[in-house]
N, C-alpha and C positions, 0 to 999 in steps of 0.2 A: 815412325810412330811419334805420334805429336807428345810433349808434356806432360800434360791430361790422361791422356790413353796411357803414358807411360806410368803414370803413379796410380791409375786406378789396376793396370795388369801387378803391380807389386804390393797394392793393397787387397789384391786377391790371392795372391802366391802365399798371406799370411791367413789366406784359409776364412776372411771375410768374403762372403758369398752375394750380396748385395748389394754390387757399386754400381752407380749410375755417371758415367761420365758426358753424356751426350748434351747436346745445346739445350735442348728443350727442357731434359728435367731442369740444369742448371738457371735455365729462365725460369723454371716455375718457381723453384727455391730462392731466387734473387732477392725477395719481400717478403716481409709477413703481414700484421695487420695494421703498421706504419707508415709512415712516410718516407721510409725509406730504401735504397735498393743497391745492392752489393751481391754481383753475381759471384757464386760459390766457386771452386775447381771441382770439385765433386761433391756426390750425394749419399752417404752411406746408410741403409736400413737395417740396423743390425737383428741378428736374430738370438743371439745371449751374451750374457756378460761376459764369455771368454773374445767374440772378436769387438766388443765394447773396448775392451783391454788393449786388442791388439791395434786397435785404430788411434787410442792414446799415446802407445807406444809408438805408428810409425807417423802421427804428426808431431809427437817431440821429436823423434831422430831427423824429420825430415825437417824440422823449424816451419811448419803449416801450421794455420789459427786451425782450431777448432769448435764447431759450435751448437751446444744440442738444441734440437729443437724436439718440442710435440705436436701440436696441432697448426701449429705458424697464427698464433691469435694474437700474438704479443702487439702493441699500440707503437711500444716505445723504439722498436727495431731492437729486440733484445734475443734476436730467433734467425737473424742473418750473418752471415760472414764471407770474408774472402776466400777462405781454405777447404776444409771439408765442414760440411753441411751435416749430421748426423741425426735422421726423422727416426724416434722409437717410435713410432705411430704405427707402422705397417706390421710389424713383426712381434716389438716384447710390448704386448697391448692387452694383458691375462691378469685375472684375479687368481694369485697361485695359492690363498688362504684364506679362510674365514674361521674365526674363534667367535664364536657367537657366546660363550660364555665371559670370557675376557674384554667381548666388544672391541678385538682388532682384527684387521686386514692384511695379508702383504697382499702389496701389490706391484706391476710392471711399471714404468713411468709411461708408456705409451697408451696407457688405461683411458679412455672416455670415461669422464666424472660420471655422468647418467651410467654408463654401463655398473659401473663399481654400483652405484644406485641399486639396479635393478637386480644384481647378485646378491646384495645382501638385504633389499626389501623383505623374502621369505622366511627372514628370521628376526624382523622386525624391527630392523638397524637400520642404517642410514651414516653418509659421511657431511659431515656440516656443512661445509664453506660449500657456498653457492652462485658461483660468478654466473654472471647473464650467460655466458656463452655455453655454460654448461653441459649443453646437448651435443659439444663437438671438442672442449679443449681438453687435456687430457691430465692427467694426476701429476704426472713430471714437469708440464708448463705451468701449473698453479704452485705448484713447489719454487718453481725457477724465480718466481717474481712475489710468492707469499697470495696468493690471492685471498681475495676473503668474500664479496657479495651482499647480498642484502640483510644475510641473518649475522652477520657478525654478533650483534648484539647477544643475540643467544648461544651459537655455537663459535664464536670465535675465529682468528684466521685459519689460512692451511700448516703455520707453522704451531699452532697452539693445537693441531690434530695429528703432529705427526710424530712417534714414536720410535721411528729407528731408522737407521738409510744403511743401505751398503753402494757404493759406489769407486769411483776411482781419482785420484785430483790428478794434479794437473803434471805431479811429477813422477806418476804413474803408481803410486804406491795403494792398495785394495785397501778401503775403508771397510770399518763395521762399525757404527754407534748406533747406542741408545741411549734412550733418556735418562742421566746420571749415570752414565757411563761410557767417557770416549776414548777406550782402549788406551795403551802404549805405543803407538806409532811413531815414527820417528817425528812427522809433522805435526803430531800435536803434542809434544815434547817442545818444539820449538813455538807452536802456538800459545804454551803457556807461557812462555816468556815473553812474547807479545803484549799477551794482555797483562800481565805482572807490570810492566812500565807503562803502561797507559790506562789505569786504572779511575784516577782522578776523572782523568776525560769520557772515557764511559759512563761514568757513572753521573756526570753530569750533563752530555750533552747526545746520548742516545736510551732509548726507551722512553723517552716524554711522555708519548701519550701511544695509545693501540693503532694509531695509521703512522705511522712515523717508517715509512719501509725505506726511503733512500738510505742509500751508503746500504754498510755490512750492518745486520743487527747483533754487535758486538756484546750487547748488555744480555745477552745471554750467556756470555763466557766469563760472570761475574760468579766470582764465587761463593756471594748465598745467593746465586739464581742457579748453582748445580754444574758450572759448567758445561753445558748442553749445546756441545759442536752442532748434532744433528741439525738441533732448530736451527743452531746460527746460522748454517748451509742455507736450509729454507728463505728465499729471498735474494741470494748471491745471483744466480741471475747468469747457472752455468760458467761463471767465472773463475769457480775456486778447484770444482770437483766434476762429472760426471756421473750422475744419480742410476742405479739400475736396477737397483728393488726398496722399498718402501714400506715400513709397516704405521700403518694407520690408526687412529682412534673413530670407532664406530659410535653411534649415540642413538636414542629412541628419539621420535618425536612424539611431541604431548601430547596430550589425548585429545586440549580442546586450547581450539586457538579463533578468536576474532579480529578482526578487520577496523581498526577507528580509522575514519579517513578525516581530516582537520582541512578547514578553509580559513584560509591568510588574501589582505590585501595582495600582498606580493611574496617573493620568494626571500627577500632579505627578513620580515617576519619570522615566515616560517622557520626558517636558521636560528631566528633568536629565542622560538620557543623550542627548540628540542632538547636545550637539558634540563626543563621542566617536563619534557614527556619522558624524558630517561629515569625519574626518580619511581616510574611503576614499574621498571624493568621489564620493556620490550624484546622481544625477539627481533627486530626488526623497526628503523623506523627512518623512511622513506621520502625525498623532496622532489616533487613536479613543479612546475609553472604551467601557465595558460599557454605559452610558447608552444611546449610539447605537444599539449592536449588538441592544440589547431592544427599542430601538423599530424598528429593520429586520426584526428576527422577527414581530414583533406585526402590522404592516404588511403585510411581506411574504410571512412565513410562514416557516417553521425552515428550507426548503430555499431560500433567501436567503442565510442567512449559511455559508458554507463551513466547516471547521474550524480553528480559531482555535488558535493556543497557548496554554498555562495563561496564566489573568491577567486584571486586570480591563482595563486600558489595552494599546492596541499601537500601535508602528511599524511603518509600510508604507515598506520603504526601499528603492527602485528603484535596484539596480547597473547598469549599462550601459559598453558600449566597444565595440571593433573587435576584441578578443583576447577568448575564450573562458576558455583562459588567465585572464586579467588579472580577467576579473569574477569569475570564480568564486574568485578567488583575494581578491579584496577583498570578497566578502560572505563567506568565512570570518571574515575581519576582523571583519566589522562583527558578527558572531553573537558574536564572542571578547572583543571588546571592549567591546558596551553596556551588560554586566551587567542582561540578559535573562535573566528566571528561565526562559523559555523560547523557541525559535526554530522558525520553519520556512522555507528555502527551496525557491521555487517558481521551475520553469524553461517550467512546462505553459502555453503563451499562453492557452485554455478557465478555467484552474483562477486564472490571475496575472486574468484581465479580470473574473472572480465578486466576488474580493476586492475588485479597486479598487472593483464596482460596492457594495460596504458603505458606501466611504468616500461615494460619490457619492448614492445613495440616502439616506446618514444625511444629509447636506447640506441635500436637501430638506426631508427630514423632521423636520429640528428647526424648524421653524416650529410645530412642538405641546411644550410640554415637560414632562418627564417626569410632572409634576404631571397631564399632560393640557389644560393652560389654554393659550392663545392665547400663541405668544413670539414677541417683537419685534424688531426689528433697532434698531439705536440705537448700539449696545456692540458692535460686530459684527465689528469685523477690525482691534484691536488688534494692536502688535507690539512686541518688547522685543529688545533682543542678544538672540541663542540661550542663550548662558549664563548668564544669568539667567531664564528661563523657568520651570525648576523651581520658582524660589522666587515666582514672581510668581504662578503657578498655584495654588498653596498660598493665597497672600493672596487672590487672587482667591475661590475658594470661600467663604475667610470671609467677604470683602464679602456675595458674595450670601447669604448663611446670615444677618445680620446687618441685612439689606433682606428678607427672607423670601423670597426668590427663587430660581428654578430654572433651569436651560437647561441644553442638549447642547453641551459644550464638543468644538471637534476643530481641524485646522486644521493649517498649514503647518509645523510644528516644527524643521523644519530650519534656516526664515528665522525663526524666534522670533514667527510671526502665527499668533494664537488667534482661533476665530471664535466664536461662541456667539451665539445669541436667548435674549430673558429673556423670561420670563413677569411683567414688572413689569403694578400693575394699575390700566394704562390703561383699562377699560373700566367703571371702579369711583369713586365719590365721594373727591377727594383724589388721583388716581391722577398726574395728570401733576405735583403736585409731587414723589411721590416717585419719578417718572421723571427731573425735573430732579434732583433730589439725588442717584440712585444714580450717573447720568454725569458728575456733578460729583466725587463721589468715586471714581469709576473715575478720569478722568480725573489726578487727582493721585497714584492710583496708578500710573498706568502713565507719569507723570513721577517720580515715587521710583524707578522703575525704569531710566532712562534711554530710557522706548521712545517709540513715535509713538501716539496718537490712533487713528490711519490705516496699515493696511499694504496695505492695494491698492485698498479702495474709495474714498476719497478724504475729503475732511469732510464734504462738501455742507452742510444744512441741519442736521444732526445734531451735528457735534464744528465748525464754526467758530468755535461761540463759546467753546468751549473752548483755542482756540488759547493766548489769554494764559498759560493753568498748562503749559504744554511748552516757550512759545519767550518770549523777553526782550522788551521795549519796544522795543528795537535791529531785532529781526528783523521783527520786527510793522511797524514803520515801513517795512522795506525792499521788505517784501509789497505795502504801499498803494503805494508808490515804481512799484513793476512794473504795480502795478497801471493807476495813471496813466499810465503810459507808454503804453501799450497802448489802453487805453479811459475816457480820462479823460470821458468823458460818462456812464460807469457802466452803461452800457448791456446788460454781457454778465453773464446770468446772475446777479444784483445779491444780497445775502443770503451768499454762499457768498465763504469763503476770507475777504476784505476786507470789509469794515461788515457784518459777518454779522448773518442774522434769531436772534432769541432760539431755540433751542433748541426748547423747546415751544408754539413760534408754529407754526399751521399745522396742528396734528397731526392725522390723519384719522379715528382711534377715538375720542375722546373726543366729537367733536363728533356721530357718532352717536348719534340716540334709538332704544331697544329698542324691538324690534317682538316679542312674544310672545302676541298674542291673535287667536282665531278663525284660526289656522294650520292650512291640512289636512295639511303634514307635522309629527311632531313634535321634528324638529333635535334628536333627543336629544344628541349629543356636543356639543352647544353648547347646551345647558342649556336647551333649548325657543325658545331666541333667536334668531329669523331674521335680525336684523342682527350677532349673533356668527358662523353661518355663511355669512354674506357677504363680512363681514369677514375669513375664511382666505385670501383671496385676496390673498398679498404682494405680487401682481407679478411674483414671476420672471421671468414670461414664456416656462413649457416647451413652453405651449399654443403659442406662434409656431415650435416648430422642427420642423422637418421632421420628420415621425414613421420616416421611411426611412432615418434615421441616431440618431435619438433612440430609436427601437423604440416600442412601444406605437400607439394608438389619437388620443389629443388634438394636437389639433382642426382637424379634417378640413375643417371651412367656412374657418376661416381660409387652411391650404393651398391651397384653394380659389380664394380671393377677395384675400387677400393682407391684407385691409384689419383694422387695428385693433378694430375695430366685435365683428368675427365670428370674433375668439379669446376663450378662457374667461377673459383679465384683463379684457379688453375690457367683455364682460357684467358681469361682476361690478363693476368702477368704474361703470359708468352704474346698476345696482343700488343703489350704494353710494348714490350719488348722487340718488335717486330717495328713498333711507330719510332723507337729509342734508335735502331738501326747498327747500334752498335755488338751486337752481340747476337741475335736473332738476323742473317741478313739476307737480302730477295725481297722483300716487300710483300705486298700482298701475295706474291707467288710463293712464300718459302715455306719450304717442306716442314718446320716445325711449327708453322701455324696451323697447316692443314691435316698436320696428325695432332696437335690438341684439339681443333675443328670435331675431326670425324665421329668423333663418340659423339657430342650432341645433339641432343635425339630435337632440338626446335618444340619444346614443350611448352617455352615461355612461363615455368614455375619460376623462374630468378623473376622477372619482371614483378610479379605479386609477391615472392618470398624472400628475395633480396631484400637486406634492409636498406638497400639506396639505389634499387631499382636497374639495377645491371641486366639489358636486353639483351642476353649471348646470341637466341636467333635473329635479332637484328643484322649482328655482328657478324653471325656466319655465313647470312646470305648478302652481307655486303663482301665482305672475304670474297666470296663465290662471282658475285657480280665483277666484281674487280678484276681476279685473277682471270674467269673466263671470258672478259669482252672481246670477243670478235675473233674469238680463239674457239679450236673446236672440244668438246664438252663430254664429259662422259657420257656413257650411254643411256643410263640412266636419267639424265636432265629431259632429255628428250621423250623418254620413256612415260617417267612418271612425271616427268616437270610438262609437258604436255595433257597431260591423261584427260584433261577437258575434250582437246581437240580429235584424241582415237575413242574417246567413249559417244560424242557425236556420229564421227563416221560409224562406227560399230552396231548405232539404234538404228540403221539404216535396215541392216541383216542382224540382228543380234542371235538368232537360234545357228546361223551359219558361222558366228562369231564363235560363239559356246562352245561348237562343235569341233571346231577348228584348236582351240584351246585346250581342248579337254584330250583330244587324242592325244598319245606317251610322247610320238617322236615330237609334232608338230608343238604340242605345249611347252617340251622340255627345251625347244631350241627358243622359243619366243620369250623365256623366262632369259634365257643364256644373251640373247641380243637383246635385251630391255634391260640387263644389268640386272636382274633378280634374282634375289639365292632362290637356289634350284629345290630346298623345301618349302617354299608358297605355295600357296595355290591363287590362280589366277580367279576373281571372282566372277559369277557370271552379270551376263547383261542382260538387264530386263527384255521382257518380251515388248513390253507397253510400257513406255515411258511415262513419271508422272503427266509430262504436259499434256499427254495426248490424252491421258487417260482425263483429264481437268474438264481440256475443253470437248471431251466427249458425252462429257454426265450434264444431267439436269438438277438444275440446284432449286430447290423450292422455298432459299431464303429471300423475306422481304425485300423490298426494295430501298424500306425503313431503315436497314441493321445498319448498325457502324462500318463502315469499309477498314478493311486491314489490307495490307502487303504484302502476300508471301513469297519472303526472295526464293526462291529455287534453286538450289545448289546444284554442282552436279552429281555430286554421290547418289541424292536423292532421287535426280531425275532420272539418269541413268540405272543407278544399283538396286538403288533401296526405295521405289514407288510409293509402297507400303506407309514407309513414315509417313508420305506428303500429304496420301490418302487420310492417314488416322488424322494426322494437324487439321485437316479443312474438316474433318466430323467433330472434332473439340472444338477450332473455333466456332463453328456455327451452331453448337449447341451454346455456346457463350453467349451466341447474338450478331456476330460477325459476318457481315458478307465479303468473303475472299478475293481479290485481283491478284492477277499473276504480270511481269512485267510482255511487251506485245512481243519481244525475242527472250530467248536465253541466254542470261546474264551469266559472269561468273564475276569468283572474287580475287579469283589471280591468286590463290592458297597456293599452286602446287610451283608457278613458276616464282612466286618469292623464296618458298623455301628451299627453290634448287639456284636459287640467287637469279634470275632472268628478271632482271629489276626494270627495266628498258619496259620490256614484254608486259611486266606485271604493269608500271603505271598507263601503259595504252589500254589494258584493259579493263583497268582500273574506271580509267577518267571516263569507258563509255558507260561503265556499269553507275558510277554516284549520278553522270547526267542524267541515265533512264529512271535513276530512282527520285531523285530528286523532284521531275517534272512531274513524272504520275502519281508520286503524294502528293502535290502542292504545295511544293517547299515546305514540308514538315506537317501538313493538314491531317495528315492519313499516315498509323502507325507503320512502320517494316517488323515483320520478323521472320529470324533466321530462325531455319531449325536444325543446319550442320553448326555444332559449336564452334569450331576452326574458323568456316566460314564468317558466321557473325561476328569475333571474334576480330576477323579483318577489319570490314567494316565500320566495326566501332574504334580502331585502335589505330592498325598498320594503312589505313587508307590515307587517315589525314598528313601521315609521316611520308609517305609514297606522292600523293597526289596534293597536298597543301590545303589550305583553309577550305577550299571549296568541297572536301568534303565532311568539315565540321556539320552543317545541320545534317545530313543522312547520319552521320555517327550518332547525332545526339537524340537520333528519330529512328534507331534500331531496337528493338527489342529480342529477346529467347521468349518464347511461348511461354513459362512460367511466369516470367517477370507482367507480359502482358496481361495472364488471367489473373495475377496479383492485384497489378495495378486496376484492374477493372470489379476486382472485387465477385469474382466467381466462385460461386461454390460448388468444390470438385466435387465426384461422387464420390460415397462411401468406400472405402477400402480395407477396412475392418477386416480383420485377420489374415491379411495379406503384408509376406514377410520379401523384405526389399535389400536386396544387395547393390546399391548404388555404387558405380563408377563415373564419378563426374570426369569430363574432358577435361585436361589440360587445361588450355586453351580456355574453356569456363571457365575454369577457376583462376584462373590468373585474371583475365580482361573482364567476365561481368560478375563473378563468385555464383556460388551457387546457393544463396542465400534464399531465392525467390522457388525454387525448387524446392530446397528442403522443407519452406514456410507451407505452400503448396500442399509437398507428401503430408504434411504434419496434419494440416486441414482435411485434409482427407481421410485420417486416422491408419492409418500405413504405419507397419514396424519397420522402419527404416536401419539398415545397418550401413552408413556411409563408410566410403575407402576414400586413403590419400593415396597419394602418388601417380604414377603415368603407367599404363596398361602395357606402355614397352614397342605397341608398334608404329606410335602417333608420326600417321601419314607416310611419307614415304621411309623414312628411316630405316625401322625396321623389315624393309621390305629388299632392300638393296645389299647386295653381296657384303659380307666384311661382318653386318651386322646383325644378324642372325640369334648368336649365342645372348649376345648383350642385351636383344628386346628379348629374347627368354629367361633373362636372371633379371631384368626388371618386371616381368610382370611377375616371377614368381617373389617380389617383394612385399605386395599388398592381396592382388588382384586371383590368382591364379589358386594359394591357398585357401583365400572368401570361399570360392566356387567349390574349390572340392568341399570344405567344411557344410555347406547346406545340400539340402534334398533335392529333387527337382520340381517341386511343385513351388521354390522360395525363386521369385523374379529379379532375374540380373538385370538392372536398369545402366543401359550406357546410351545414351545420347549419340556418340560419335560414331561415325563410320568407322574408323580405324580398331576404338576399341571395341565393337561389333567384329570386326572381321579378326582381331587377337584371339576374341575368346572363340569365336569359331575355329582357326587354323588350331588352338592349342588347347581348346577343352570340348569339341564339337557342340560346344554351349550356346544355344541362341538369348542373343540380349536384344532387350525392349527397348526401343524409345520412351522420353515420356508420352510423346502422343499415345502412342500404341499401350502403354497401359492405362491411358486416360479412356482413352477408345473405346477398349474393350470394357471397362468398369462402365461405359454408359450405356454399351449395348444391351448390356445385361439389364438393366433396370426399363430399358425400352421399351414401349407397350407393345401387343401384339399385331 
């Protein structure tokens, strides 16, 4: 018995029920959402505060760090360690109280912030602090580091909303405080003696101003501030204590809140007017630049960013109150007053929620900077007094100008915290020394400045060692003092705050080796380097939130499954891991790559909803390509990684195909040797394939009409005729005379995603030639009408095949986008109620914008769904996977259907998610053609 296995069998024998000792978790836990990586010994999920206790007790007896984490969102590496690794996420994740008269909470620390939301929204409460990430970090990590968010201003941090903690320190002894009241324990008996001799220096050199989080915030242990351990805990950063229940302050929001959004030359302005927009007392008050704004266009696309005031930089300054009156009356103020070259208020809640989503999208998205290079957290959520900001912004930009570096500056401006990623280059010869020197001189600026290090994510492994240049030998002493007190065995979370690890110890890019040879994709945006596109993977963590509140598509198996393993940070650290070699080992072939691999269902929601655009299906079917070259293949590859090549043979006989399929023995074994769970069903094969059926009708449009392209998939050709038929009666009632290619093309869908990368680009490169010629290099539209398919085309073709097939990508269309762009006026649909399933695959690579725009023109009661239907393409079809595409579609998809009648039309585009709701609600879905189709037949003369 190895080490490992042995301390995790003796951390079971103490009746803790969820140890993970094995590689893979240990690599998914190795990171959080820093820079940095320190693979754990084990992983513990507790499930209540008795083996919370017991796991304290056997890392002190056993001298192992300990380290809690909640969601792993931490920036700073304040959520990794050597020893045991302890996720309340899985397990104590319960709202175990609500006082809705008193307006508190207890709660677990392993709480999702939204969740605790949505518990107590029915009583018309709410908990304040509102970090961006807030759809996935959890009550115990906003505690860990003090978070606070956009509304500080109005509701303050998490340490100014929290009420009471029970938890356990570090020298094992059960806490219980509240606020003005922190018991007789033996440790805070000697805590007062602490702060009894260090009084002076508290009182002078911590509580400066509301962002001031590095170090301990000690100035709550002053004695007219109440001595309030709780708070002080709040911010420690898992160093002092173990948190395991929580009680909260809940708060209403106002009745009536608007929107001033202010336009600045630049963003060093904007800085200098915000403690002129502070004096109307904001809820909120918010700084972009033109930076962001160009990368949320580029990203998302122009109809992203709303319209903006003149100006390069803006405030987002949220007014709110009980009087109507009174706000309106104070964002006059704040327009009169900030010396805004330009303003607009906004009262429209649609038009105020676009906006913030700039701020929140630019958030993510500075993890690319403007350079386009990889940026880093490290330097990430500095703060200064508010009035100084201006001038600090200003020095700032020279720094980076000065270090040759770039980033997306934005952040909290009201509370004086700047965020930014820098594009320093870590992944380069020389790179982490001048990572250590830029934060070394940052650091002494934003002490020339009077600020903090830290304004909400805390120091962790990143700014501890930088403590000395912000706070005295006095306070530094007073820290180790707390420290001791608490957990003089050093047990909790060791590195961070107290004896910090060096700066650039640990760090997780540098220690990767490039992998750029014999790749079947060509990672262009990452310079052909498959360990730089791996590497985009900061951790956030947006893949963990519920996509039902987050909107979008990522990641459906993790909703699923809940487990770490099967979100897209998950894969991508065991990836990470696997390139690092040192801990992960086998290469492309090791076993813990291809059980984080398997749940991936190849959705391609990370690609759109990642905020730095992490292609897991890229990834997996490079995996796949790699490991099976020239090696033999599951059955399935062949099966469904084929299914072009037997759905041809098959139109040859297809009634003899059906027949063959359909009987018990002969179907049951063809499922059993194609690798198929034995609850599918095998779909049938057209009788008359579209093609034949094409070129067997007479068409009676002009010779005048516009030519379009309609690529032919093979779903449609073979399965689904129907669709191909309804597309050529929409296009041609558009105006459209239809061409089809002189063979049948494909898009090489089925063997990318079984990784036949080789296979895919041969059939690639015939299909962009065919296309290419009989448009005329771009003359004459293409449109797909399987969304995967198009989806290739426009995306994974140019990554597979290279430049030559940019103009077909850029000469693709989806049927809506077409009748959009042409300006069609659909038929009426007036009183027809719409349950849309967009593809995947749509909504990642072309959105479904042109659709919706589309239904809407048409007057259609549209009820759109997120997320993936569960069986996209082969996935759901193959043995193992079964349960999982049925707890994903019953996330969005599966309950729509049962809630409406059956006269209310399930619109899905995909083949896949056609064939879902068939195998699991015997529910037939429409294409849009087919409901375009149909609505014109009906109006059609006799």
């Amino acid at each position: 018995m190895t080490t490992v296995d042995a301390l995790a069998k003796a951390l079971r024998e103490r009746n803790v029920r969820d140890v993970l000792s094995d590689s893979t978790s240990r690599a998914l836990y190795s990171s959080d959402a820093s820079l940095y990586r320190v693979q754990p010994i084990l992983v513990v999920r507790p499930h209540d505060p008795d083996e919370v206790g017991a796991v304290v007790e056997f890392c002190r007896d056993e001298g192992i760090a300990l380290t809690p984490r909640g969601a792993g969102t931490s920036v700073a590496g304040n959520a990794i360690g050597p020893g045991v690794v302890i996720d309340f996420s899985r397990h104590m994740n319960r709202v175990l109280r609500v006082d809705a008269d008193a307006r508190t909470a207890v709660v677990q620390p392993g709480l999702v912030q939204v969740d605790l939301q949505r518990a107590v929204a029915p009583v018309g409460l709410r908990f304040g602090p509102d970090p961006s990430t807030f759809t996935r970090c959890t009550i115990g990590g906003m505690m860990g580091n003090n978070a606070c968010g956009s509304r500080t201003l109005g509701y303050g941090r998490t340490s100014d909303n929290v009420l009471g903690l029970r938890g356990i320190s570090g020298n094992g002894e059960e806490l219980s405080l509240r606020a003005g009241n922190a018991g007789q324990s033996s440790t805070v008996t000697v805590l007062r003696e602490v702060v009894g001799a260090s009084l002076a220096t508290i009182r002078t050199e911590l509580g400066r101003f509301g962002r001031q989080v590095s170090g301990y915030a000690l100035e709550h242990l002053l004695p007219e501030r109440g001595y309030d351990v709780a708070r002080m805990l709040v911010g420690s950063e898992g160093t002092l204590a173990v948190i395991t229940e929580a009680t909260v302050r809940l708060v209403n929001d106002p009745t009536y809140a608007v929107l001033v959004v202010l336009g600045f030359d630049d963003i060093a302005s904007a800085g200098d007017a915000s403690p002129r927009v502070l004096l109307a007392k904001p809820t909120a008050c918010e700084g972009i630049d033109s930076r962001i704004v160009d990368v949320v266009r580029e990203r998302r696309g122009p109809q992203a960013v709303p319209d903006l005031p003149a100006g390069r930089a803006w405030l987002f300054v949220e007014i709110a109150g009980e009087s109507l009156d009174d706000v309106r009356t104070r964002a006059r103020q704040v327009v009169g007053d900030s010396g805004a070259i330009d303003a607009r208020v906004v009262t429209d809640a649609a038009q105020k929620a676009a906006l913030w989503r700039i701020r929140a999208d630019g958030a993510g998205l500075a993890g690319r900077s403007p350079a386009g290079l990889p940026a880093h957290a490290g330097w990430e959520d500095a703060a200064v007094p508010p009035d100084r900001l201006g001038d600090y912004l200003r020095d700032f930009d020279v720094l980076m100008d000065d270090f040759n570096v770039s980033g997306l500056p934005y952040g909290h401006f009201g509370d004086g915290c700047m965020h930014v990623r820098i594009d320093l280059p870590l992944d380069r010869p020389g790179g982490t020394v001048v990572f250590r020197e830029f934060l070394v001189a940052a650091a002494k600026l934003v002490a020339q400045y009077g600020g903090s290090l830290s304004g909400e994510h805390g120091d962790g492994r990143a700014r501890s060692e930088l403590l000395p240049l912000m706070y005295s030998p006095d306070a530094l002493r007073a820290f180790a003092a707390v420290k001791h007190c608490f957990d003089p065995h050093g047990v909790l979370n060791p590195g961070v705050v107290v004896d910090p690890r060096p700066l650039d110890a640990d760090l997780r890019v540098p220690a990767a080796p490039v992998i750029r040879r014999s790749l079947g994709f060509a990672y262009r945006e990452d310079g052909g380097d498959f360990t730089q596109a791996v590497h985009r993977c900061t951790g956030v963590g947006k893949c963990r939130a519920d996509n039902r509140v987050s909107g979008g598509v990522m990641c459906p198996s993790f909703l699923a499954t809940r487990e770490e393993k099967d979100s897209t940070r998950g894969r991508a650290r065991v990836l990470q891991e696997m390139i690092n070699g040192t801990n992960v080992r086998g290469g492309w072939r090791s076993p813990e790559v291809h059980e984080a691999l398997d749940l991936c269902l190849s959705c391609k929601g990370c690609t759109s909803d990642c905020p730095t655009g992490v292609d897991m299906p890229a990834f997996k079917a490079e995996v796949l390509h790699q490991s099976y070259r020239h090696r033999l293949r599951p059955a399935s590859h062949y099966s469904l990684g084929w299914l072009p090549r037997w759905a041809r043979l098959a139109s040859v006989a297809p009634r003899l195909v059906n027949g063959a399929t359909r009987a018990p023995v002969l179907g049951a074994m063809a499922l059993w040797v194609a690798g198929v769970d034995s609850r599918r069903n095998i779909p049938p094969f057209a009788g008359q394939t579209f093609r034949a059926w094409f070129h067997s009708r007479r068409s009676d449009q002009p010779s005048s009409s516009r030519p379009v392209l309609l690529f032919v998939d093979s779903f449609t050709n073979y399965f689904t005729p129907e669709v191909g038929r309804a597309t050529v009666t929409v296009l041609e009632a558009a105006g459209y005379q239809v061409r089809l290619t002189d063979k049948q093309r494909c898009c090489a869908l089925t063997w990318i995603s079984t990784g036949q990368l080789s296979a895919a680009k041969r059939t690639l490169r015939r299909t962009i030639d065919d296309l290419d010629i009989i448009t005329d290099h771009g003359r004459v539209p293409v449109v797909g009408m399987e969304p995967s398919c198009t989806a290739v085309l426009r995306s994974d073709a140019i990554d597979l095949v290279g430049e030559r097939a940019a103009p077909v990508a850029a000469n693709v269309r989806t049927l809506a986008e077409l009748l959009t762009e042409s300006q069609w006026k659909p038929p009426r649909l007036s009183g027809t109620h719409v349950v849309a399933q967009p593809h995947c695959h749509h909504h990642a690579v072309m959105t479904w914008n042109a659709d919706a725009a589309l239904l809407a023109a048409s007057d259609a009661q549209v009820q759109r769904l997120g997320g993936c239907c569960g069986l996209a393409g082969n996935f759901g079809v193959e043995k193992g996977h079964y349960e999982v595409s049925v707890a994903v579609a019953e996330q969005q998809l599966m309950p729509a259907v049962r809630d409406v009648g059956e006269d209310t039309v399930v619109l899905a585009d995909g083949y896949s998610c056609r064939t879902q709701l068939w195998d699991l609600a015997a529910r037939r879905g429409l294409h849009l053609s087919e409901l375009l189709a149909s609505a014109l037949a009906e109006i059609a003369p006799p």
